[in-house]
Every structure is written in structure tokens, then in C-alpha cells.
N, C-alpha and C positions, 0 to 999 in steps of 0.2 A: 400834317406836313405843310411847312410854308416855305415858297421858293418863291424867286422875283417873278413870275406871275402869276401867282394865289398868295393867297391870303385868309387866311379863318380865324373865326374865333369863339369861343362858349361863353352863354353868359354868364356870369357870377356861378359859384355853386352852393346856392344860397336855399334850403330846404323850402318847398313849398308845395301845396296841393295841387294834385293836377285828379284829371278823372281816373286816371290807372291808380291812383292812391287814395281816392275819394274813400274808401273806409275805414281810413288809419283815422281818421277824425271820427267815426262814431266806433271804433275800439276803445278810443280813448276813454271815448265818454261813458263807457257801460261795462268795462271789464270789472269784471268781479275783485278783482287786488289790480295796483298801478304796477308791477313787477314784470309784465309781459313782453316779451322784446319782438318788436317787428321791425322788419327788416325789407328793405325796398328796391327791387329791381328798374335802377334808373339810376345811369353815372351821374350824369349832371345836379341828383337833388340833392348832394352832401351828403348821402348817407349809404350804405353797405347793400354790394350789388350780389345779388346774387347769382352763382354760379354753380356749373354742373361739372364731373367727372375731377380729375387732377389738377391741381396749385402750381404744380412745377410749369415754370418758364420754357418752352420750346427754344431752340437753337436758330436762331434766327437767320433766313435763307433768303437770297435775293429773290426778288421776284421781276416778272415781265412786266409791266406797263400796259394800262387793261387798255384793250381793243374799242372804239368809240364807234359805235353803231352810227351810219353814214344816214343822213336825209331822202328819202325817194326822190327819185327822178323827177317827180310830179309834185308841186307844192300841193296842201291840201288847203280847200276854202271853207272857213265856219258856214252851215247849213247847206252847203252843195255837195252836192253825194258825187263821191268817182264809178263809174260805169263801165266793167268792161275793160279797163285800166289795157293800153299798148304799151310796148318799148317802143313803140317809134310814134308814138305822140305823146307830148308832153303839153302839161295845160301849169301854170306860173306864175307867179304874181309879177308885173313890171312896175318899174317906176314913170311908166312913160302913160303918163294917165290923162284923159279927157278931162275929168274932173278930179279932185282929189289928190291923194298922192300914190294911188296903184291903180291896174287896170289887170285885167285878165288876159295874158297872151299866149295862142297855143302854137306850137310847133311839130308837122306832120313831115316825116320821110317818105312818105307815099300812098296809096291805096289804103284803104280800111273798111271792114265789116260797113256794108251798105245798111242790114239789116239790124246791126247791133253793133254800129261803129263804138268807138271810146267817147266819152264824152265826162259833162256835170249837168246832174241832176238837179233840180230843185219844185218839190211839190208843195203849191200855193193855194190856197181856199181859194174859190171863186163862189158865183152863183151857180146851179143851175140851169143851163139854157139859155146863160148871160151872154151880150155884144164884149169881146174886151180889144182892147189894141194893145199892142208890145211896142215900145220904144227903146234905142239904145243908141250907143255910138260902136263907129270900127273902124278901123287901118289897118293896111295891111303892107306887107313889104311880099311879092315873089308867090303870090295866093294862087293856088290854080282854080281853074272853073271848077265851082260848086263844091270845092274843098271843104269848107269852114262854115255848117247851116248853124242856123238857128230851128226850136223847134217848137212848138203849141201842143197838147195834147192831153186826155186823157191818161188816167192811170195805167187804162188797159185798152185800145181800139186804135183809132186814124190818127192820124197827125198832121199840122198846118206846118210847114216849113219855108223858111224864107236864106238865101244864099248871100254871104258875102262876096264884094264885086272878085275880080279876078284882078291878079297884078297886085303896081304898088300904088297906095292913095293915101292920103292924110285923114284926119277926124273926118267921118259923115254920120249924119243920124239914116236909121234904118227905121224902120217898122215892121209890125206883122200883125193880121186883124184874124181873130177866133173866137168863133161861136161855141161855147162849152156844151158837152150831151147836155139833154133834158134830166137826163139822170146820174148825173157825176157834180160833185161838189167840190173836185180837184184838179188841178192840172199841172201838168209836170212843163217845167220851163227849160230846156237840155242845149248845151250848148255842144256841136257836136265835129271830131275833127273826120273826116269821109274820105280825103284824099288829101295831095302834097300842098304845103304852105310852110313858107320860111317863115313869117312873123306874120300871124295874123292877132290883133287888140280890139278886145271889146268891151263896153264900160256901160258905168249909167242906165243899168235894166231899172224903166218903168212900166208897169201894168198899168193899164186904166178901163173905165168901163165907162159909157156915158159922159166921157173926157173928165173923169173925178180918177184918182188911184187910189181906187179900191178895194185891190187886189195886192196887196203886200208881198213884195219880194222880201227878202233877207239877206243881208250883206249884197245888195243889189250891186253895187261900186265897186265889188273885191277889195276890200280897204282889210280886210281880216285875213292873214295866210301865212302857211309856218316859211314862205321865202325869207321874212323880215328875222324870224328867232322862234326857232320852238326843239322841245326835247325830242332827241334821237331815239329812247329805250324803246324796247319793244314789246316791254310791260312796265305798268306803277306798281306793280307789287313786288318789291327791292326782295331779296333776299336777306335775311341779316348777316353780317358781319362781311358782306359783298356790295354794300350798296352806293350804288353811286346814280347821280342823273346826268346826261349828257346831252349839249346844249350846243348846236348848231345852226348858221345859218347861212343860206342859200348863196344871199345876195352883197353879203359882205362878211372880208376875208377877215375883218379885225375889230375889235371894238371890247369896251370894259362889260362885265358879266356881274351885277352887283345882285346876291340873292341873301335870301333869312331862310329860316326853316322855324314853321311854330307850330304845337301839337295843337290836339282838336279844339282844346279850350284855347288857343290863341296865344297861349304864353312861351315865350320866346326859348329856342331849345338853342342854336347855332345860325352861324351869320357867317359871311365871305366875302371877297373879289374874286374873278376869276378873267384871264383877258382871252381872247378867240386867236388862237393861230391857226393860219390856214382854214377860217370857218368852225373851228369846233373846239370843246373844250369841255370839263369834265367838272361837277362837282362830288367830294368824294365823303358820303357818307356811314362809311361803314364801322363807326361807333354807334350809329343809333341803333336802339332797343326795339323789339317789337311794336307795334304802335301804328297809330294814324295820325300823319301829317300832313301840313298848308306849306307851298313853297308860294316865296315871292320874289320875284325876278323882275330884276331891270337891266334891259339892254341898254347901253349908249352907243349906239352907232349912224355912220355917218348921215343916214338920214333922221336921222332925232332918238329921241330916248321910246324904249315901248316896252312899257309895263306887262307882265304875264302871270298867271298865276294857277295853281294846278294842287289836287291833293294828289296825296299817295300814299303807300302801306309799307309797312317792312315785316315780312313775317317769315316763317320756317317751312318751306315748301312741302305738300303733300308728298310722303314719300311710299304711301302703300302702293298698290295693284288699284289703278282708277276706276275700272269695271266693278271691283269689289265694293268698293263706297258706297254708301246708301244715300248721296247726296246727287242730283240731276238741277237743269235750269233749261229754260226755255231759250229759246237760243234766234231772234230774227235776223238776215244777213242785212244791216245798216250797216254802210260806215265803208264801204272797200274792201275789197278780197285779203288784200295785205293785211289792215288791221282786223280781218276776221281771223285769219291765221294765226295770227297772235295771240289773238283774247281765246281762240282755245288753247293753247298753250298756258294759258294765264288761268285757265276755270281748271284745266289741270292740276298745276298748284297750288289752286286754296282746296283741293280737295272733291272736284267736280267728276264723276264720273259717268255719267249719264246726262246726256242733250236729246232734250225735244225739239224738233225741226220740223216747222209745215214744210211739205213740199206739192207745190201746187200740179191739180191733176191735169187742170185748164193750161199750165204752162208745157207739161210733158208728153202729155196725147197729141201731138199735131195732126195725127191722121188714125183712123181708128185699129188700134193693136200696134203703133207702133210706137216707144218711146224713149223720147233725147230727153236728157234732164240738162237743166242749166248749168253753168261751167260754174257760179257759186255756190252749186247744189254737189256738184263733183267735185268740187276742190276741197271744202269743206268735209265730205265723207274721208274724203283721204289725210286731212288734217287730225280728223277723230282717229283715225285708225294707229296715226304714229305716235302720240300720247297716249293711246289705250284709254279712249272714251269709247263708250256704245250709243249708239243713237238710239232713242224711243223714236221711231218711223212714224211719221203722221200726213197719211195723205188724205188732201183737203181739194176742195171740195166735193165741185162740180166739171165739168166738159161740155161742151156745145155741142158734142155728137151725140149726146142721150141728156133725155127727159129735157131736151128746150134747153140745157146750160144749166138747169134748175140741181139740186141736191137729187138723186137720185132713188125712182120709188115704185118704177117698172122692172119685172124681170131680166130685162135685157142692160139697161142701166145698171142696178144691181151688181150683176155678174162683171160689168166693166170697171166698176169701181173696184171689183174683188180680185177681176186680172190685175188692175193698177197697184194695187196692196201688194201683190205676190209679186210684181214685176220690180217694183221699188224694194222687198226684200232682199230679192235675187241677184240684183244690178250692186246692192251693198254688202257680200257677206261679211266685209270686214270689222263690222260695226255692229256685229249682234246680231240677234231675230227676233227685236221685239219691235210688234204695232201696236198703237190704239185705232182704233175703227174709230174713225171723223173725230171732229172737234167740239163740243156742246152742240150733240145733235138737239137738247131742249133749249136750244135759246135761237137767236137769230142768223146765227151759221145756217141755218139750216132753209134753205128755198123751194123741201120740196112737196110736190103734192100731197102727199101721204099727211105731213106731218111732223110736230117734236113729240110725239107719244111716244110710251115705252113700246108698242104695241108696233110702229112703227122701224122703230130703233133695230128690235129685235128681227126684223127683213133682215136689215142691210149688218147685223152682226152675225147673221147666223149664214147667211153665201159667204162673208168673208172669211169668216174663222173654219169653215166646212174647207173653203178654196186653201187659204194658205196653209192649214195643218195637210191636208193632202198635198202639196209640193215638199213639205218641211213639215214634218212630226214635232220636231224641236221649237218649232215656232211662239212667242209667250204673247199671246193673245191679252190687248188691255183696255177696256170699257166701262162703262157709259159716257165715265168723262163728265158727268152735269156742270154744268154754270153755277156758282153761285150767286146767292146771299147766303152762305152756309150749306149743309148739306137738304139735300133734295127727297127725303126720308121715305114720301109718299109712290114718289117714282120712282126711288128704289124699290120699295116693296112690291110693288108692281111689275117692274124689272124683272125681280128675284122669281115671282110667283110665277109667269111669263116662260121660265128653266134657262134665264139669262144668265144662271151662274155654269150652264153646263159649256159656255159658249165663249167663256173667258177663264184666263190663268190668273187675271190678278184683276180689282175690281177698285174704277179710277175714279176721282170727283176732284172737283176746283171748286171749294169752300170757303171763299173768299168772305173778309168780316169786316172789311177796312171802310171806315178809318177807325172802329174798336181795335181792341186787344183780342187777343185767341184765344185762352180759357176759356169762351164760351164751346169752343169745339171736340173736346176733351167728351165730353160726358155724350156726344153725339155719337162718337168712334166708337164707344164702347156701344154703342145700343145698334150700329152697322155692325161688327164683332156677331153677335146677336143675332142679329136679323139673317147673318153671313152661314152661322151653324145650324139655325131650325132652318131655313130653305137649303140647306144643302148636308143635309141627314148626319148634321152632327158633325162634319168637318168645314175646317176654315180654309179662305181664302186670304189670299194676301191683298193690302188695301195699296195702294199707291196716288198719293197726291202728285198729281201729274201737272198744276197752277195749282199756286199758293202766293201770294205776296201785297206787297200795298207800296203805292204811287206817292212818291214824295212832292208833294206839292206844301208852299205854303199856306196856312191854313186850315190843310188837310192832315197829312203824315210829315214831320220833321226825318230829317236823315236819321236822327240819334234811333227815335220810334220806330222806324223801319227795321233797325238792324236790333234794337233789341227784340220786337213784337219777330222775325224772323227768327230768329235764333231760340226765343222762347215757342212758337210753335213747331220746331224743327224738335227741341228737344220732347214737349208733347205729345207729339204725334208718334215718336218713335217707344213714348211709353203708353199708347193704346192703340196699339197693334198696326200701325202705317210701318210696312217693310223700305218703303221709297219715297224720298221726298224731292221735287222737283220744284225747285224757286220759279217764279215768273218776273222778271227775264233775266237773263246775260245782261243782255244794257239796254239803258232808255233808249226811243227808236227816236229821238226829237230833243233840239236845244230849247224849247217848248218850254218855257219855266209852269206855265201853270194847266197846263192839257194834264189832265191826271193820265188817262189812257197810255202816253207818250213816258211814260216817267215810272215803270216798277223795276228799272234795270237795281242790277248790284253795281254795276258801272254806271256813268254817265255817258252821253251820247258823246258821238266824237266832236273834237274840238279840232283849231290848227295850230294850237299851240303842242298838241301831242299828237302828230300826223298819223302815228304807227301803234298808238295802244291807244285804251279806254281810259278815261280817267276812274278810279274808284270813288264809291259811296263807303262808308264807315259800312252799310251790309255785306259789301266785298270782302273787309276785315276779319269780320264774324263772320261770315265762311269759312275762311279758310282754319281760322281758331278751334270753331267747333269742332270741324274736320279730321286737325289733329287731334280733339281733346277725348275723341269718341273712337278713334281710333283702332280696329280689331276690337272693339269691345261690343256687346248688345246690353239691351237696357234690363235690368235684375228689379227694379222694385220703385212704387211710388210712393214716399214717404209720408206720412201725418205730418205736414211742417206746422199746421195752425193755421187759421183763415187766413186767406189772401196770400198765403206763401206756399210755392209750388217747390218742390225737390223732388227730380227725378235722378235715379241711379244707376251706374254704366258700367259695367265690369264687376268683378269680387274683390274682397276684400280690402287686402292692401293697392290693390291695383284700380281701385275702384273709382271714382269720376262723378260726382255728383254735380247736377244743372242747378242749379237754385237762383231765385228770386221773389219779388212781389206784386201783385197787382194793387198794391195800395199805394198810398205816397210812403211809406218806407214802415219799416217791419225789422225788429230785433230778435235772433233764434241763438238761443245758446249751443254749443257743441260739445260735446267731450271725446275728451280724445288725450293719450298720453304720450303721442309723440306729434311733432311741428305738423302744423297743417297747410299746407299749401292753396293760396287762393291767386285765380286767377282771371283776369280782366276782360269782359267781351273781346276788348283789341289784344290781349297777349301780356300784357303788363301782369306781374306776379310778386304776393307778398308772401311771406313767410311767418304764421304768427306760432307762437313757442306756448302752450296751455300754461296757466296756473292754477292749481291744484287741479288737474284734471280738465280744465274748463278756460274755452275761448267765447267768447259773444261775436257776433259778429251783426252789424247794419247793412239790412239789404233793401235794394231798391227797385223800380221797375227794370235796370240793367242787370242782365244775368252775369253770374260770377261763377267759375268752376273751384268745386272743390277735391282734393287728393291728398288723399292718406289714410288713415282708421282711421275717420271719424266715425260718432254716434252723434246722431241731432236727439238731443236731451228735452229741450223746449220751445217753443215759441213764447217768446216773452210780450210781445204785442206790437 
């Protein structure tokens, strides 16, 4: 639609390869006769779209003018975390800046949490047991005493604070000087609102240590924040034939909206104007095709032009029973209450129906048998519960009232860990009844005397699983949980021989292989399988990858790798015998480019260009794809594809769903089949190819392609 203020347009529709059609070129090359007609879901490449159900034209019906999802009250700032978020404090970007051309201004209506007022966060490397000083500027109009601190501290302990003056005053530099623990290598930087302040502005955060800054803030200036222009949605994962993104800003009421949309490979899909009335305005996407896309955006407004840029998805929403999925992710609360509320809303629809969540035991014991959990720990529980997500319960660690704060390896310790497991049960029943006992008790989680032995392990899982099956029969007990570098074989067997299987309902490990490919892990499952039925007199247990995934970093894991090497061990795993797979994470916990740790999200971390959701990774895509494509189905058989070609199979017959790809640089398998075969894209993209004389080829690559219909895989050609 173009009216006087939008404008769009497509570009040419001039046939070309993109990665959803990357196979039509080695069709070409290797069908047995040139007579084969393929057919390409994709308006824009010139060529014949596919469609499902009825041709006839619907009666065309006015419709309402869709609803534009408003901006938070609260601008959000790249790498400062919102805390605790008030309605009656608001933190902003202004244009009234020290230096630069913004500055951070909050505004308090009154009193606030002394002990967890609202604030922003920001956690910095330091030393150490390092000297640092904190410098800054601030102004304030109408401030009350001790209103508006500043704060120094640890991740978890005391804090150095220093108070903006009281009243109104123009620019002053302020300071603050803090000694870091001897054993902490972080410190949180919080800017915090405590009580009433009409305008207080603060700007120019410097650390320094030794008068060097050495200590690196991030976005120190607030020069980055979605007051300037950022999307309203409340997820990137558009819906198809609903999708639109909606583009607001705070601080002005008008201005031109000039954006592109290009697929993964960069080549140009549609392009627009759009102008801001009243602050908002709407880009309307709702021809695009399944897929993963790049938006780029330029604002013109009155403070100068500012560039933004975001990907996003367009897929076909989970629509089974979420609980029922066999797909889970590990879930940390970064990013704000708001945008965690979303992002499960958002793991919902690619198909997410099970979330891991540590819930810390040191945060919810305050006093011994007694426990508050955190408002993002209860908000969250009640979030899972209206999408019909289950939590896998993980409560971590330690507590200070037993064993010294250490991991716990006395009696008495033990059993409080075991009340805390039934108390976090209890307090959630909306969300299921399953735990895993601790977190890689064999790796460095673990601080306690006893140990990371199996021998050890088995204390603190057999009080648990005795305590909560005694509250709750129904209860699904889930361990050991190992650390990888792949599976942990020897302390399994040890485990098992131990009667660690009498002690669990399903049996966990995080078999991590990154930055390789997962085929190697395949032939492991099957010999745990094994290990699972002579220790446990002939019947199996269910296996549950509870972490599984790899860090996109340059040089390490590429995005593309990610979402294939996930989707390819997702499908694996479910053809040797893994009932549950649990991705690590929901979203990167860090704008971090190269911290591997910070970086195994299916999302990226939040940004301020999308204040209210996560941005996606093309493994968000693949999600939700497989999601659908496995759908009520379980896995029926592992094909002989030929070296290096994997094909796993999903359902019967004609209903049937097969995973296929290669671990080589690419691999040709012939199919037979006498009716159209349906192949379909890690992102959603689908071709349609028609057999001749019985027989399609098809070129496969390290990207996995789904296949539907009666096929027979005939051969592996090489």
C-alpha cells in the first residue's frame, strides 16, 4: 500500500539464488534428465510460489489498522542492565548532555526500595584487590537529599556509594574511590534512583585505577538509547503473513523513517519511507516468506540522521501443547523483566517448551528454612505458566548458613539443600515437577569438600531425590548433569554402578563439542543407551540433554554453524535415544563480540535499538522450523545415507519428515519417489521438485534440509 506517508517498493523480480534456493543449482547440475520442474517458494524471485489449501480468492473485508506497540516508559541503554524497573522512576536519554549529545536523566516520584531500589546496571572487569576511582558529571533540577546514588561494588557483597548534591545545580564532576574484594574480578557500576528528584543528569562515567582507565565502562556517555529511534515489537519473530515492525521514538514527534529489508545473504528483498506521526509509525511486512532477515534503518530527525540496524525472522508459530515439545533452552534473566516476559512468549513460538533456570539458593535462604525468591524469579515462573512452558528447576548452589557457603557435603548441609529443591518445587506448581540436583557437580560449580566424584555426587542426589519424591511421588528427578568435552563415560559408569540410576527418572549430561560438529556424539548415546540397560537390569532410562550448544564468536562458531551444527544435533540426538533436548541459551548474556562464554544465545543480547525483545541468531530460526517440522512426530529409523551423510526419519510414511545433510563440503544422494517431494530450508524456505522417471538427486550440504513425502533414498552418489 502506498499513501502520502509511505512509500515501498520490491526490487526487480529478477530470478536469482539466494540460500533458501541454494539447491536448485545443484539440481540442475546432477538430475538424471533436464525435464524436472522445480518450483520456488519466494514472490519476489520470478518464479511460482508455492501454496497450500484453496486458489479461490476470499471476499475481501475491511480491516482495523493494527495497534502499534508503545515504547517503555524507561529508555533502554546498550550494555546497562534495568533493575527492579519502578513506575515511578524513569531513567532516559536527554539531549542536555555534559559532553556529547546525550546524557542519562532519571526521574523519581518518590521513595524507593532502599535495599533494591530501580536502577542501571553495568558489570566491568577490574582487578582483584585493585585501587579504582569513579569519575562523572551531574545536574540536577528539584533533587532531594540522597535521592539519586551512585554505586561501586561487587557482584555479590558491600557497596561504596556516593550521593548526588540535593536541589538544582548545573554540570559538576563527582567522584567515587573503591577498593575491589581480593577475590572478585568484577564490579557492578548501578546508577540508582532511592528517593524523589525532578531531573537529575549524569554523564561521562570514567573508571581509572592508578589514574590510567583501566577499567572500561561501556557506552559510559549514554550516547546509545532507544529515546533517539528504536522498534516497538515485542518479538523479532514476525509471524507470516502478519508481519510488520514498528518504529518509535521517544524524543521526537516527527521525522522521515527510510529502511531496506535484505535476506541472510544480503541481497536486497524490499525497501520504503515511512514518516513518524505523533512518534511512531509502522513498517508493513506481511508478504514476506518464511526466512531470516537484516533491516536497515535510517532516521532523519531533528537531531541528525541515526542509523540502526537489527535482524529478524518470519516464521509460522508453534501451535502444539508446549509442555509436550521435546525441545527446552536454558534461560538466564539478562536484559529486564519486560523483555524477559517477551522472550518467553517468543521461545513459545519457535516451539520452546521446557526452560532451565538456575535459581540461586544463596539469593532465597535469607534466614535458615525460610524462603523469598526474587521478583525475576516469580515473575518469570508466572510468565512459563501462561504460555504453558514447564521449568526444569535448578537450584544452585551454595548458602552461607551451611558447609562455610561452600557446595554442600555435610549432613546437615545436604538436607538443606534438599528442603530448598522441595521448597522451589512447591512454591512453583504451575510449571511442572521437574529438577535436576546441582549443576556440573564434576566441574567447577562445585566448592565442596567432599568433592566432584561420582561417589560424592551420589550424597547429595540420593537426600534429594528420597526428600522431594517423599513430598511429591510425581516428582521427575534429573542428574548428573556432567560438564563437557563430550560425554563423561567413565563417571558415568561409575555413577550407574554406584545404583545412581535408582535415584533419577531421566539421566542428564552437557556434551558440549564446540567449536567441532556433533556426529561425533551419536555413537556415544548409543553406548550410554547401553551402559543405561545392563546397570539398570535391562530397562532404559530416558537421556535428557539438559546444555547443549556453541558460542558464536568470530573465529570460533559463525552464526550460519551454529544453527546448522544445532539443528543437526537436535535431530541426532533424538535418533539415539535423547527424549529432551535443552539448547544453551535463550540469549547471549553480553554485547561481548568475542567472550565465547557470553555468546551461546539463539538470541542476541539486548540492544536499545529493540528495547522490548531479543534480537535473533539464524539458530532462533532453526528452532522454531524444526519445531514445526517434527512436530507430533517421534523419530522411526536412521538411514544408510553413505559416508558423511546423515538422515534421520520422523513420523510414517507419507507423513513422514526426514533431517538430512552432510558433514562434508557437500554430498549428492539420489531419492526415488513417484510423487513431488517437498524440500525444506533450515529458515522455512521450500521447494517443490516433481521426480523424473522415478528419481530426484538432490545436493546436500553442511545445512540441513527437511524432507516430505514417500520418498526412498536410493543412493548416495558421493
Amino acid at each position: 500500500m502506498t499513501t502520502e506517508n509511505s512509500t515501498k517498493r520490491r526490487r526487480p523480480k529478477a530470478p536469482r539464488l539466494t540460500r533458501r534456493t541454494w539447491w536448485i543449482a545443484g539440481i540442475a547440475a546432477v538430475l538424471v534428465l533436464s525435464l524436472g520442474a522445480v518450483v520456488v517458494a519466494q514472490p519476489w524471485a520470478g518464479v511460482e510460489t508455492v501454496r497450500e489449501g484453496p486458489t479461490a480468492t476470499p471476499t475481501a473485508t475491511p480491516e482495523a489498522a493494527p495497534v502499534i506497540e508503545t515504547l517503555p516508559t524507561s529508555d533502554d541503554f546498550d550494555w546497562w542492565t534495568p533493575i527492579t524497573p519502578s513506575d515511578s522512576a524513569e531513567f532516559v536519554g536527554s539531549s542536555t548532555a555534559q559532553g556529547g549529545q546525550s546524557a542519562l536523566e532519571i526521574r523519581s516520584a518518590g521513595p524507593q526500595s532502599e535495599t533494591d531500589p530501580p536502577r542501571l546496571q553495568q558489570a566491568i572487569s577490574v582487578e582483584p584487590g585493585g585501587d579504582y576511582t569513579l569519575t562523572f558529571w551531574a545536574k540536577g533540577t528539584d533533587v532531594g537529599e540522597n535521592a539519586i546514588q551512585v554505586r561501586l561494588g561487587p557482584l555479590a557483597g558491600e557497596t561504596t556509594s556516593v550521593s548526588l548534591p540535593a536541589g538544582t545545580y548545573d554540570w559538576t564532576q563527582m567522584s567515587l574511590d573503591y577498593v575491589s574484594p581480593g577475590d572478585s574480578s568484577k564490579m557492578n557500576v548501578m546508577v540508582m534512583a532511592v528517593g524523589q528528584a525532578g531531573s537529575a543528569l549524569v554523564d561521562s562515567f570514567v573508571a581509572t585505577g592508578n589514574g590510567i582507565a583501566v577499567a572500561q565502562i561501556m557506552n559510559s556517555d549514554f550516547e546509545t538509547h532507544s529515546g533517539q529511534v528504536a522498534l516497538t515489537n515485542k518479538s523479532l519473530m514476525l509471524t507470516q503473513g502478519e508481519a510488520r515492525l514498528d518504529v518509535g521514538s521517544r524524543q521526537f514527534a516527527g521525522g522521515d523513517i527510510t529502511w531496506s529489508i535484505v535476506d541472510e545473504l544480503g541481497a536486497a528483498v524490499i525497501d520504503g519511507t515511512e514518516k513518524l506521526e505523533d512518534h511512531y509509525t509502522s513498517i508493513d511486512l506481511t508478504e514476506l516468506p518464511l526466512g531470516y532477515y537484516r533491516l536497515n534503518l535510517n532516521a532523519a530527525l531533528e537531531s541528525g540522521p541515526q542509523d540502526r540496524s537489527t535482524t529478524f525472522g518470519v516464521i509460522d508459530p508453534y501451535d502444539g501443547v508446549a509442555s509436550t515439545s521435546a525441545f527446552g533452552t536454558h534461560l538466564h534473566f539478562h536484559g529486564g523483566e519486560a523483555r524477559i516476559d517477551n522472550l518467553i512468549g517468543t521461545l513459545a513460538d519457535i516451539g520452546v517448551g521446557h526452560v532451565r533456570a538456575d535459581v540461586g539458593w544463596w539469593a532465597t535462604e535469607g534466614e535458615p528454612g525460610v524462603y523469598n525468591y526474587e521478583a525475576v524469579t516469580v515473575n518469570a515462573m508466572e510468565e512459563y505458566a501462561k504460555v504453558g512452558i514447564d521449568a526444569l528447576q535448578l537450584p544452585v548452589y551454595s548458602n552461607p548458613f551451611y558447609d562455610d557457603g561452600r557446595t554442600p557435603s555435610t549432613p546437615e548441609g545436604l538436607q538443606a539443600y534438599a528442603n530448598f529443591a522441595g521448597d522451589l518445587l512447591n512454591r512453583f506448581p504451575n510449571v511442572g515437577k521437574d529438577v535436576e540436583v546441582y549443576n556440573e557437580f564434576d566441574h567447577t560449580f562445585n566448592s565442596g569438600v567432599c568433592g566432584p566424584t561420582p561417589e560424592c555426587y551420589m550424597d547429595m542426589l540420593s537426600v534429594t531425590s528420597d526428600y522431594v519424591k517423599s513430598v511429591d511421588p510425581a516428582t521427575t528427578v534429573v542428574g548428573p548433569g556432567n560438564a563437557g568435552m563430550g560425554f563423561k563415560l567413565e563417571w558415568l559408569q561409575k555413577f550407574f554402578d554406584l545404583g545412581g540410576l535408582n535415584y533419577v527418572d531421566a539421566v542428564s549430561a552437557h556434551p558440549y563439542v564446540q567449536p567441532g560438529a556433533p556426529e561425533k556424539l551419536a555413537a556415544d548415546l548409543d553406548t550410554i543407551q547401553q551402559m543405561i540397560l545392563t546397570a539398570n537390569n535391562g530397562e532404559s532410562k530416558p537421556i535428557w540433554l539438559t546444555e547443549m550448544g556453541w558460542a558464536t564468536k568470530e573465529g570460533w562458531v559463525s552464526d550460519q554453524s551454529q544453527a546448522d551444527y544445532l539443528v543437526r544435533v537436535m535431530a541426532l540426538s533424538f535418533g539415539h535415544g535423547v527424549e529432551r533436548f535443552y539448547s544453551y541459551e535463550a540469549a547471549d548474556s553480553s554485547l561481548m563480540a568475542g567472550d565465547i562464554e557470553s555468546n551461546f544465545g539463539l538470541f542476541e543480547a539486548s540492544t536499545s535499538f529493540v528495547p522490548s525483545a531479543f534480537v535473533p541468531k539464524l539458530a532462533a530460526v532453526g528452532q522454531a522450523q524444526i519445531a514445526q517440522q517434527l512436530q507430533g512426530k517421534t523419530f522411526t529409523v536412521q538411514e544408510d545415507a553413505g559416508e558423511n551423510v546423515s538422515s534421520y526419519v520422523f513420523g510414517e510414511k507419507k507423513d513422514a519428515i526426514r533431517v538430512i545433510w552432510t558433514a562434508a563440503e557437500g554430498s549428492t544422494v539420489t531419492l526415488a519417489s513417484k510423487k513431488p517431494v517437498t524440500v525444506t530450508s533450515l529458515d522455512g524456505g521450500s521447494t517443490v521438485m516433481d521426480p523424473v522417471k522415478g528419481v530426484v538427486t538432490l545436493q546436500l550440504t553442511g545445512t540441513p534440509v527437511y524432507l516430505a513425502g514417500s520418498v526412498g533414498l536410493a543412493a548416495a552418489v558421493g
